[in-house]
C-alpha positions as CSV (number, residue, x, y, z in Angstrom):
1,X,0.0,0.0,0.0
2,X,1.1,3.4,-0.9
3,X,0.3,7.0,0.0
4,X,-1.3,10.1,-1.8
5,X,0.9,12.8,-2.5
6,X,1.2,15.3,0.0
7,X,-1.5,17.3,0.2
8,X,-2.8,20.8,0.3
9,X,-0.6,22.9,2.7
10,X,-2.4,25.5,4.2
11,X,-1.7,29.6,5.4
12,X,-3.7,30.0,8.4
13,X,-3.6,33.8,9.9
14,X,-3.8,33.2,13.3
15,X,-4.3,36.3,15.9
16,X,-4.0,34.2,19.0
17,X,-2.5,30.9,18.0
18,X,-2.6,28.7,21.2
19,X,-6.2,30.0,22.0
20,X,-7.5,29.6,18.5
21,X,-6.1,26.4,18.2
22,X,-7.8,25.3,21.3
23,X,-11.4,27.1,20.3
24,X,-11.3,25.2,16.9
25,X,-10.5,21.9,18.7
26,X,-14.1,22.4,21.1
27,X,-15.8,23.6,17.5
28,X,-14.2,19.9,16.1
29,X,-15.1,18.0,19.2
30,X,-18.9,17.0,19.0
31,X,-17.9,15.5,15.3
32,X,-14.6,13.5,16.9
33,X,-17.1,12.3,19.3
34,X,-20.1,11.1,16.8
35,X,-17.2,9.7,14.5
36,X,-15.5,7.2,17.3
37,X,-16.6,4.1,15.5
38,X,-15.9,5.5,12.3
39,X,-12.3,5.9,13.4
40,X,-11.7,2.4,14.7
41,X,-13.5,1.2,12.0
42,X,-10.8,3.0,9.4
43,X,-8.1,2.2,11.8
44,X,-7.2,5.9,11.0
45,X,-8.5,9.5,11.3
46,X,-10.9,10.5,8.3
47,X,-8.6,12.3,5.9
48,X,-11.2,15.6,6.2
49,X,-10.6,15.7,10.0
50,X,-6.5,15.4,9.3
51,X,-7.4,18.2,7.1
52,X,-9.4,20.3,9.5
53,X,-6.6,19.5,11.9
54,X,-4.1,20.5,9.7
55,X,-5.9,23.6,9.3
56,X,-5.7,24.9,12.9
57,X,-2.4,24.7,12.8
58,X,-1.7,21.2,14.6
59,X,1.4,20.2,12.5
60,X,3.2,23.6,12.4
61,X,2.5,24.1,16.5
62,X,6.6,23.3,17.3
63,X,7.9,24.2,13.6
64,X,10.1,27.2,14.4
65,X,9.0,30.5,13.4
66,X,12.0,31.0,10.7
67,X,10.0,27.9,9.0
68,X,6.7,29.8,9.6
69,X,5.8,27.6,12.1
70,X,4.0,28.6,15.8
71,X,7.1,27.6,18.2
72,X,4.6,27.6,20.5
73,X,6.1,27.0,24.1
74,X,6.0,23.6,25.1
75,X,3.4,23.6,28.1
76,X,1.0,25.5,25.1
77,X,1.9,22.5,22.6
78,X,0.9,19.9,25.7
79,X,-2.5,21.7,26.0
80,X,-3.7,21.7,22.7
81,X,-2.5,17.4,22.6
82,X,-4.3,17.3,25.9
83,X,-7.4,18.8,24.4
84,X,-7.5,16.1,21.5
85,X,-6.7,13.0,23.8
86,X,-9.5,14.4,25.6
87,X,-12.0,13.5,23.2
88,X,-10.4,10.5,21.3
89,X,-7.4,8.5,21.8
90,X,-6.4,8.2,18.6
91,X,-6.4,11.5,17.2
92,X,-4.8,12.6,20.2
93,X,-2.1,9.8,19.8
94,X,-1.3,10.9,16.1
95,X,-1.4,14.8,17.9
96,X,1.8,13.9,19.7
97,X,3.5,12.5,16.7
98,X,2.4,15.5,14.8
99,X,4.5,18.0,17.9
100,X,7.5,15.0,18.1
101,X,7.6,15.0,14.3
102,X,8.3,18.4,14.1
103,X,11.4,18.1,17.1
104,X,13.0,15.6,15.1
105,X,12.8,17.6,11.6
106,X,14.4,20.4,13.8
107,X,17.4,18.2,14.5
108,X,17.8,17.6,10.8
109,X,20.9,19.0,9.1
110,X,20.0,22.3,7.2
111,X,19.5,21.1,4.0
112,X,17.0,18.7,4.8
113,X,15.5,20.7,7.4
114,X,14.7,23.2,4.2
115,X,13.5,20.0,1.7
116,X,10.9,19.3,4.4
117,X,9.6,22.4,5.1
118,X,10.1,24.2,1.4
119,X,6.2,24.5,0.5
120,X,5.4,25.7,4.1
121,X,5.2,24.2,7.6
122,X,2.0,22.1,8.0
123,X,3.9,19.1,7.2
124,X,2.7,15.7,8.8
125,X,5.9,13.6,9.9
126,X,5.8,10.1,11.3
127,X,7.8,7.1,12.0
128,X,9.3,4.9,14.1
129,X,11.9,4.7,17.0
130,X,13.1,1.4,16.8
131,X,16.7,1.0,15.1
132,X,15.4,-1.7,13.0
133,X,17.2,-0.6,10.0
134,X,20.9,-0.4,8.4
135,X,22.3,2.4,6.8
136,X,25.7,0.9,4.8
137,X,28.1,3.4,4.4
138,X,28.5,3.6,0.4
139,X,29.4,6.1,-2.7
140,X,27.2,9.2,-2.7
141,X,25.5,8.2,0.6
142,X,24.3,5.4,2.8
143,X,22.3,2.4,1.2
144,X,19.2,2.0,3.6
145,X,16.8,-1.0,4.3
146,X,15.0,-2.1,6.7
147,X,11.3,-2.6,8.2
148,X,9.9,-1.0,10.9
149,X,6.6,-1.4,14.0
150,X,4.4,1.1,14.9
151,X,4.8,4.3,12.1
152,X,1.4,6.0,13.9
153,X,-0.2,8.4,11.4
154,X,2.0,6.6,8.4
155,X,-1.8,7.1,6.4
156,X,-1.7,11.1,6.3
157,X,1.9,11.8,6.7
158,X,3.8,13.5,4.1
159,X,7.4,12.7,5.6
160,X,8.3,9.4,7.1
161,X,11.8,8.8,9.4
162,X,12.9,5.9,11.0
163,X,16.4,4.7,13.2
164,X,19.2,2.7,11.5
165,X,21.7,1.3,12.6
166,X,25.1,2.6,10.6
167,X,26.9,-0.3,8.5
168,X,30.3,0.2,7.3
169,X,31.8,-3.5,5.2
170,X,28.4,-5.1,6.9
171,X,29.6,-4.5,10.4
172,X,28.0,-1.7,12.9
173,X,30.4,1.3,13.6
174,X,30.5,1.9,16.6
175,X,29.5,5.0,18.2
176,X,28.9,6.1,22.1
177,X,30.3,4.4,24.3
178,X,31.3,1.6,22.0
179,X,27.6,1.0,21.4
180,X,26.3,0.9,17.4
181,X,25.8,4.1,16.1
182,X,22.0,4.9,15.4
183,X,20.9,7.6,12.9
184,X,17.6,8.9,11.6
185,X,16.6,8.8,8.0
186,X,14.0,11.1,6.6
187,X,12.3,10.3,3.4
188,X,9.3,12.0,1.5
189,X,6.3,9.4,1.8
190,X,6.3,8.2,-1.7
191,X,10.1,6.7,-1.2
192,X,8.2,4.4,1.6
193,X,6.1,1.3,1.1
194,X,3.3,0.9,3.3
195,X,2.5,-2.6,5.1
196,X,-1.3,-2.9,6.0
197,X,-0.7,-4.3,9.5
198,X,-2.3,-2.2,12.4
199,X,-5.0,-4.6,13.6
200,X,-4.9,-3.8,17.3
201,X,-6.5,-4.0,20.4
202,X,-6.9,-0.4,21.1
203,X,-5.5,2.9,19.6
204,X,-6.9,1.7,16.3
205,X,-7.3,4.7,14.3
206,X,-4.0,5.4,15.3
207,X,-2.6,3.8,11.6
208,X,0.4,2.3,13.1
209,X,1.4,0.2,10.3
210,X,4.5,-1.4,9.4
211,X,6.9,0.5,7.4
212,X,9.2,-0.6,4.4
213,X,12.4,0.2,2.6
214,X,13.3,-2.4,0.7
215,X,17.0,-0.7,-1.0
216,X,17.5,2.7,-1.4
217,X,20.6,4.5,-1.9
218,X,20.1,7.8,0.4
219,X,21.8,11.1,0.2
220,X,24.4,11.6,2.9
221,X,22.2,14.8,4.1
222,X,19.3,12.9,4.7
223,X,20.6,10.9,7.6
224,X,21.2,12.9,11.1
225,X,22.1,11.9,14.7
226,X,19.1,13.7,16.8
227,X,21.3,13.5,20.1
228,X,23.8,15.9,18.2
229,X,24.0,19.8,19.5
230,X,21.0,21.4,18.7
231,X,20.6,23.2,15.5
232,X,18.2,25.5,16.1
233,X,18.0,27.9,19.3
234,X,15.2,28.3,21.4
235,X,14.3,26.5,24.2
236,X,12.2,23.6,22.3
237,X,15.2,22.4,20.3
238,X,17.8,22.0,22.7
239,X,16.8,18.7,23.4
240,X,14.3,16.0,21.9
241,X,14.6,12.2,24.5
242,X,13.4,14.6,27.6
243,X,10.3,15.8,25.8
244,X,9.0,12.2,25.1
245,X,7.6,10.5,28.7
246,X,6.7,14.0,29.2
247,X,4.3,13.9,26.2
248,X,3.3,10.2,27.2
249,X,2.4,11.3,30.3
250,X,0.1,14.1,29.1
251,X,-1.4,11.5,26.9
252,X,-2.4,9.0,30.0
253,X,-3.5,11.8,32.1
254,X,-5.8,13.2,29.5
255,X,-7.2,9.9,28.3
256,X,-8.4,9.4,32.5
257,X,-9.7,12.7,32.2
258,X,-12.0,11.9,29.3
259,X,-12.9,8.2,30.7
260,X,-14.3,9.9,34.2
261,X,-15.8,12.5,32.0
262,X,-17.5,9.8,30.1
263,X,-18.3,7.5,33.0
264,X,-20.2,11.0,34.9
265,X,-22.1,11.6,31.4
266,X,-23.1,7.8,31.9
267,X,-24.4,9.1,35.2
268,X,-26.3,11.6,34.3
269,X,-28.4,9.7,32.2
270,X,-30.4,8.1,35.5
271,X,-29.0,4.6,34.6
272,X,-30.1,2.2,37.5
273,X,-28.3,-1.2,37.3
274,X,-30.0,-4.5,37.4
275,X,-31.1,-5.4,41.1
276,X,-29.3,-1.9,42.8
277,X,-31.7,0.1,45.0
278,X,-31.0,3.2,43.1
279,X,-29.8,5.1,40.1
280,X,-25.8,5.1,39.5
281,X,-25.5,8.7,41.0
282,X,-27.8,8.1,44.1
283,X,-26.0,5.3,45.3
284,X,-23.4,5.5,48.1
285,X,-21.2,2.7,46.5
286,X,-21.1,4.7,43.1
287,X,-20.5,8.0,44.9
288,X,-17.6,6.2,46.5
289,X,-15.8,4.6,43.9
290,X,-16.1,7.9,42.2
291,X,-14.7,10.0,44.8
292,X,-11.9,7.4,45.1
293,X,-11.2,7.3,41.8
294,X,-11.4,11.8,41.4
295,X,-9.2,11.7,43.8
296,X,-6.7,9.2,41.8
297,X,-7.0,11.7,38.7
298,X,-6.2,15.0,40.9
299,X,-3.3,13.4,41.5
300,X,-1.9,11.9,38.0
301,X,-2.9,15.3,36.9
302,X,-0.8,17.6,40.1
303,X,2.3,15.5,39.1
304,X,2.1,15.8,35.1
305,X,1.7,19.7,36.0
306,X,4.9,19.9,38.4
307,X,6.8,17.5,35.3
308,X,6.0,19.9,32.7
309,X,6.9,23.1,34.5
310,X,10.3,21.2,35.8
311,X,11.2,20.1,32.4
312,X,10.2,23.6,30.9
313,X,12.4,25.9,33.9
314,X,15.4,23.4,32.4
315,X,14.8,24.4,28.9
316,X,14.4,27.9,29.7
317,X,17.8,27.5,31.3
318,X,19.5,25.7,28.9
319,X,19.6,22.7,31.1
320,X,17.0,20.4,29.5
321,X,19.7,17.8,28.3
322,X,21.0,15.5,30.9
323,X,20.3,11.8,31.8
324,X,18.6,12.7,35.6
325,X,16.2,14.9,33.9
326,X,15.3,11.5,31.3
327,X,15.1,9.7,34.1
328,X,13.0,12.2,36.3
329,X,10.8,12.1,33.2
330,X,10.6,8.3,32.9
331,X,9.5,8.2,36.8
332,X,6.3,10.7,35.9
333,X,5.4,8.6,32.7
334,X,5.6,5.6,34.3
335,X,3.7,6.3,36.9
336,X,0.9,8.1,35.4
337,X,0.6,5.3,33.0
338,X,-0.4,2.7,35.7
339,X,-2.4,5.1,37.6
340,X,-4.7,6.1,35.0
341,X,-4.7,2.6,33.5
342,X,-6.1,2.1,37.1
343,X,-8.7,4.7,36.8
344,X,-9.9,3.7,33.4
345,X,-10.6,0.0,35.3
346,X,-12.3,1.6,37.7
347,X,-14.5,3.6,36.0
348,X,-15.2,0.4,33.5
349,X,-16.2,-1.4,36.5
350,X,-18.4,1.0,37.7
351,X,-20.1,1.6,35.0
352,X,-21.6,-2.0,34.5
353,X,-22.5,-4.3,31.7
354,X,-23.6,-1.8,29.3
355,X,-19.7,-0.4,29.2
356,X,-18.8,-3.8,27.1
357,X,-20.5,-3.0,24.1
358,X,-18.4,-1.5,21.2
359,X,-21.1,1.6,21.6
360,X,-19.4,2.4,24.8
361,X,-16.6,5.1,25.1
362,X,-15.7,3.4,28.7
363,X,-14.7,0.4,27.0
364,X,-12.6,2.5,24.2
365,X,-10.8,4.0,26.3
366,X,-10.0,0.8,28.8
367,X,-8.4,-0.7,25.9
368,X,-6.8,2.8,24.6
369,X,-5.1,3.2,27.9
370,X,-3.9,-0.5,28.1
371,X,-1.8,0.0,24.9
372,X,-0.9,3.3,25.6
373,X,0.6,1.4,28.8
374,X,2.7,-0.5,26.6
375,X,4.8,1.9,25.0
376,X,8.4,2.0,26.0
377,X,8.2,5.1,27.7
378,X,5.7,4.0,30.0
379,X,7.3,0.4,30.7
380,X,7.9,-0.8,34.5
381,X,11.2,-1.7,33.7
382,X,12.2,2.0,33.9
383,X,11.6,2.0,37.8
384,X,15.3,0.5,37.8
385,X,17.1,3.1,36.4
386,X,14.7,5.6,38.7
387,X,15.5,3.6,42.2
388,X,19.6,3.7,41.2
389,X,18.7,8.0,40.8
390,X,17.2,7.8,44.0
391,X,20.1,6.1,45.7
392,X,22.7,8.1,43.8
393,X,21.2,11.4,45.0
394,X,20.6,9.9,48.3
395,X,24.0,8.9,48.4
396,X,25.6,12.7,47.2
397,X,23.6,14.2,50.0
398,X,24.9,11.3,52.9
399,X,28.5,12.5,51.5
């Protein structure tokens, strides 16, 4: 399967961009809402609603502003994501690959970092972060093949990247700290092949097919190392590992949000369940569980807010990049994705039998949050690297 041609770039004049971008997201909402099944169905946002996105500005919100982008400031960008995760999963899943896309074109060397953005900056980028290629060091370039998981938003992007590992005589070179050396590639979407494979237990209309390069000789320019000195200044650019649990994190939080906003609409409605004494919202065991479970959220939601603003004091300061701050992120992503995968049980449970049917948002969101839970940035595994933080800065503070 291959992609369309990129399509139609638009020039939105924006007075306020971070406010108008949210107002057009509440004008959007009550059609993401009525088009939930639609979505899964497709296993990928309507192209009109990518559109529609696109016009708002969603895929120029981190472009800089020499690209005629919004540079918006990071906790802005996390708001308007927030906003979509609110009301569907997957288009706010393919939001944050929209904001990350546009980090790593930022690290790209100069020339490609004008190829992508020469017909203006609402360019969809995707990909994938697994090093699953090999990039052969040859004449004129590196020869590049490989297939790769999870390219989210693969079905309206107009730029695809993926990690390779470099080749030189068939044999990784080695880079830091005598590990393989990994760069990115960046190719137009037409140089990509397309495998039909996202069939998926939740996150469906994410489009998070395989992705395919079966032998291509690539330009030198078009591979980059994103952990190089920033190219660009400003604070968004100095650093691109540190934004992502950060961004995972807003994704778990909001998805909780919009299950205990759906399990309350539920609620509203009068439902009484088979053989209880009283309507959902009358009942003490209901009111319970749900104060339980608000109190869960208020907290997912305090911590997210204390990460961001941490994370964005360091890139105001120039400090964004270093290994503690990853791992301070890592703890927050982690955490929040098991807490609101709690919440999203909980509020499943509560709401009863009727919840199981594909109708339901509750159970949409169950299995949203489970496979947002799987992601690598929101693994358990992580906790080790957090616990040996905690005892080194234990340890500095004994001394």
């Amino acid at each position: 399967m291959r992609l369309q041609e990129k399509t139609k770039t638009y020039s939105v004049p924006l007075r306020d961009p971070h406010e108008d971008i949210l107002a057009g997201i509440q004008e959007l909402a009550p059609e993401i809402r009525a088009r939930a099944a639609e979505i899964e169905a497709a296993r990928r946002v309507p192209p009109d609603i990518v559109e529609r996105l696109r016009y708002l500005g969603l895929f120029r919100m981190f472009v800089p502003r020499s690209a005629g982008g919004l540079e918006l400031d990071f906790p802005a960008g996390l708001e308007v994501i927030k906003a979509l995760t609110r009301l569907d999963g997957s288009i706010g899943w393919i939001s944050i690959v929209a904001g990350i896309g546009s980090l790593i074109a930022a690290a790209a060397r100069p020339e490609l970092f004008r190829q992508i953005y020469q017909d203006g900056p609402d360019v969809a980028i995707c990909g994938s972060s697994q090093p699953n290629g090999t990039a052969e060091r040859v004449e004129g370039g590196y020869r590049v093949k490989g297939r790769w998981p999870f390219a989210s938003g693969c079905t309206h992007a107009d730029w695809i990247g993926a990690f390779c590992i470099v080749t030189e005589n068939g044999k990784p070179v080695p880079g830091a700290q005598g590990k393989p050396q990994i760069r990115a590639v960046a190719l137009p979407v037409r140089d990509w092949e397309i495998e039909d494979t996202w069939y998926a237990a939740g996150l469906e209309g994410t489009g998070s097919h395989h992705i395919t390069l079966r032998e291509r000789i690539v330009p030198e320019e078009h591979l980059f190392d994103i952990d190089a000195a920033p190219r660009l200044s400003g604070p968004l650019y100095q650093a691109l590992r540190q934004w992502l649990p950060i961004v995972h994190g807003a994704f778990s939080v909001s998805m909780a949000e919009g299950t205990v906003d759906d399990l309350l609409a539920l609620a509203h409605t009068g439902k009484q369940q088979l053989y209880a004494a009283t309507p959902m919202r009358e009942s003490e065991t209901f009111q319970y569980e749900l104060g339980r479970i608000s109190a869960g959220l208020r907290a997912a939601q305090a911590f997210h807010e204390v990460q961001v603003a941490s994370h964005w004091r360091r890139a105001l300061a120039g400090t964004l990049k270093d290994d503690d701050v990853m791992i301070e992120g890592a703890r927050s992503a982690v955490w929040l994705a098991t807490t609101c995968v709690g919440i999203a049980d909980a509020c499943f449970a509560l709401a009863g039998s009727g919840a199981v049917y594909d109708d339901s948002p509750l159970q949409r969101r169950l299995r949203d949050l489970h496979i947002g839970a799987q992601h690598a940035h929101a693994q358990q595994r992580q906790y080790v690297d957090i616990g040996k933080l905690a005892l080194r800065r234990s340890a500095g503070h004994a001394g």
